[in-house]
N, C-alpha and C positions, 0 to 999 in steps of 0.2 A: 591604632585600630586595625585588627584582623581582618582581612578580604576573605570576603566568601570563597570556599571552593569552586562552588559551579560557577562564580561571574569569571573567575579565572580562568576555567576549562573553555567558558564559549569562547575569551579572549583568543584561543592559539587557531581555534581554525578560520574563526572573524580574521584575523590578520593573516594569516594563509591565504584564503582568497581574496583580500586584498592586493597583497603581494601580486597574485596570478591575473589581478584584473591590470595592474600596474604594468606589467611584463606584457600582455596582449596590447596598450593603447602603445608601450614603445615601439612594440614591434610594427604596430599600424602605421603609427609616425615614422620611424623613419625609414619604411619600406622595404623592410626585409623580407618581409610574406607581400603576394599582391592585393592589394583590395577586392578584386572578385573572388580569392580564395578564401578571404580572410576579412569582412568587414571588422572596423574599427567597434569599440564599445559607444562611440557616440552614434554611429550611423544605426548600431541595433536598437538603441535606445528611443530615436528618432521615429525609425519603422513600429517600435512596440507602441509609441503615442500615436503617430498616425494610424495605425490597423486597430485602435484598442476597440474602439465600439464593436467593429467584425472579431476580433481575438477574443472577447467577452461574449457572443452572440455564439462563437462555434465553441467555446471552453463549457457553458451550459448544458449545450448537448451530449457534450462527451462527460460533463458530469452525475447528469441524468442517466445514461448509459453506465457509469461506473457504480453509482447510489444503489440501481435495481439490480445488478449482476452481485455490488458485494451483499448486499443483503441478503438475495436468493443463496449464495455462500453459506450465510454464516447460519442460515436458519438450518440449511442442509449439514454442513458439518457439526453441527450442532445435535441434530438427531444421530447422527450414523457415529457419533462419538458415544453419546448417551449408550445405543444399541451396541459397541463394541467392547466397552464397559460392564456392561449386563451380560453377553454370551461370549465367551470367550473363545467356542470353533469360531465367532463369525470374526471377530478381529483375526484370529490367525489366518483364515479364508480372504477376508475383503484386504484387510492392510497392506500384505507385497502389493496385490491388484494397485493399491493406490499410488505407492512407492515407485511400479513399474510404470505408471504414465505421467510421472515426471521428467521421463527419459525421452518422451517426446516433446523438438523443440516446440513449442507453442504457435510457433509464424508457419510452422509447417501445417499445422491441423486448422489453420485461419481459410485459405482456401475450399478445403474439405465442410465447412462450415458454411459457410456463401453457395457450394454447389447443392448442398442439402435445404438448404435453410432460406436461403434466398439472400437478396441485397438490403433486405429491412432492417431493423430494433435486434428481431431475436435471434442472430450469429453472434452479433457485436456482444448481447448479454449473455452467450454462450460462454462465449471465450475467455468473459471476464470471468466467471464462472468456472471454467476450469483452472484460469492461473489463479483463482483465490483459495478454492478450497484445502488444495493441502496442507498452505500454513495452517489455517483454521484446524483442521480436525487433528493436525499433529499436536500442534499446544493446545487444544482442549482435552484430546486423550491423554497426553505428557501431564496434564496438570491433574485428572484426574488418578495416574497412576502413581504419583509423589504423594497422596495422602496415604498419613500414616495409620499402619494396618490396627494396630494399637488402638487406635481414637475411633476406625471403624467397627471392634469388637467392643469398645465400651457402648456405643453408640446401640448397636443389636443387644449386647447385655440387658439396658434399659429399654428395649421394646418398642426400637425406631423403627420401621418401614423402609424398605428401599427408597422409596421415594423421598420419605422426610431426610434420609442421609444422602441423598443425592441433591437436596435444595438445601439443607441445613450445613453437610459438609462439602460435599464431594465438590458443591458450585462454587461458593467464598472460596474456598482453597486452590482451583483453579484460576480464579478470575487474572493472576498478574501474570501466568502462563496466555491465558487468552488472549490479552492486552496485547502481550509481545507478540502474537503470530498476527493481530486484526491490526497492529500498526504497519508489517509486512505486507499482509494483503491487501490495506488501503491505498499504500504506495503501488503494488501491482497492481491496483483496481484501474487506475488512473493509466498506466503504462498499457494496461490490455487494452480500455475505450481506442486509443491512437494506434495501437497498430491496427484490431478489426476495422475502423476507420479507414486504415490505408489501401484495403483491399475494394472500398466504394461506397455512397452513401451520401446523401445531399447535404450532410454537417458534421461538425468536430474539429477536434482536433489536427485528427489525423489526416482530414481529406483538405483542410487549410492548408498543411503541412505538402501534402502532393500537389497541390495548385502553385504555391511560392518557389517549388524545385523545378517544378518544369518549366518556372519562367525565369529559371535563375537569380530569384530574388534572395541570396543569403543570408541579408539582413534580417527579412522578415522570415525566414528558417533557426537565425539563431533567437532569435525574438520570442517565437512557436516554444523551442525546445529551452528556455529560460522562464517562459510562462509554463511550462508541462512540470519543471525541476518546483518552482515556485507552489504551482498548487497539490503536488506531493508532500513538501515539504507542511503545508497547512494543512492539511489533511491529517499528516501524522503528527502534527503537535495537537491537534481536537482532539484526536484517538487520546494523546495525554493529560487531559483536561477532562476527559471524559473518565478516564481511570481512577484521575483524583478521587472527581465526584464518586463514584464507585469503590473506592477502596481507599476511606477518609483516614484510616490507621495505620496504613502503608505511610501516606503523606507526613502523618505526625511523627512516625519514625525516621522518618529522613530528611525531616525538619531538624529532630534533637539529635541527629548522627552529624548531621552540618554546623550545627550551633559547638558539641561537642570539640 
């Protein structure tokens, strides 16, 4: 019997970190690294059971904080793709603009944001806000500029509306371009709540995270950032479940390209 491709591909990096969880409890054993440098994989494991109720209590709030930031994203790049789409000075106009402030580091403009904005909700859902948007408007734009020009002039031939070619074609045709920039952004959605977090705020992630280093708790710092890697990780496999559901022909084709 033939093994699936994909149960074979998760195989090599499943047993990759395997490997690297195995090489970390030797190293804890037999005390090459020190234990305040370097908790062992049991003692993190320990502190993730004992802090779970508080790790689950402040993971909430930085998820709350990431859900309203990616959304406010995606509704945003969503229009200003549509709009650059449609006029072609204003994407040549607005696009560099967008391009060039990804040259700013993000942790740098976090302060800038607390001084404006204050210590509450809306920096935190600022920031998420800014590290989401670009993937979003890049692969909604990218997706609407791969449809073929061909299928757009039969489409006006027959007497479609910008509109009906922008919901009938232009959308379906982008949707696995979109997928791929909202699975990037879901993952930074999650990474920007903790760091804005880290600059102040009565919960999350982040501010868990600055309570446990300033009291030299390691365990529960690698604990933190094993629970931050873990609900990235879920976040972007929903993003692909969600896709399914949205793009049921995609699935079926790489159903019978695997079967194949």
């Amino acid at each position: 019997m033939k093994k699936s491709p994909s149960i074979i591909s998760k195989l090599y990096p499943l047993s990759f970190l395997a490997l690297l969880l195995l090489l970390w409890w030797l190293a804890c054993a037999l005390g090459l690294i020190p234990a305040f440098m370097l908790p062992s994989p049991g003692r993190v494991l320990a502190a993730f059971i004992g802090d779970f109720p508080l790790l689950m209590q402040n993971a909430a709030v930085s998820l709350t904080e990431s859900a309203i930031g990616l959304s406010a994203s995606i509704a945003a790049a969503f229009f200003l793709a549509v709009a650059m789409d449609r006029f072609a000075f204003l994407r040549r106009a607005v696009y560099p603009v967008i391009v060039l402030t990804q040259t700013v580091p993000t942790i740098a403009v976090a302060p800038l944001l607390v001084l404006w904005l204050g210590y509450g909700l809306l920096p935190k859902i600022t920031l998420i806000f800014i590290t989401c948007f670009f993937p979003l408007v890049v692969s909604i734009l990218s997706g609407f500029a791969a449809v073929d020009p061909d299928t757009v002039r039969l489409f006006q031939s027959m007497g479609a509306s910008r509109r009906q070619i922008l919901w009938q074609l232009k959308l379906p045709s982008s949707l696995e371009s979109f997928f791929s920039g909202l699975r990037v952004s879901t993952a930074y959605s999650i990474v920007g709540a903790v760091v804005a977090e880290w600059l102040g705020g009565n919960g999350g992630l982040g501010v868990y995270m600055t309570r446990v280093r300033k009291a030299y708790a390691f365990d529960k710092m690698f604990a933190v950032i094993f629970l931050i890697s873990g609900i990235s990780l879920l976040a972007m496999w929903l993003v692909s479940l969600l896709q399914r559901g949205a793009m049921p022909w995609k699935h079926r084709q790489d159903t019978r390209a695997i079967l194949k």
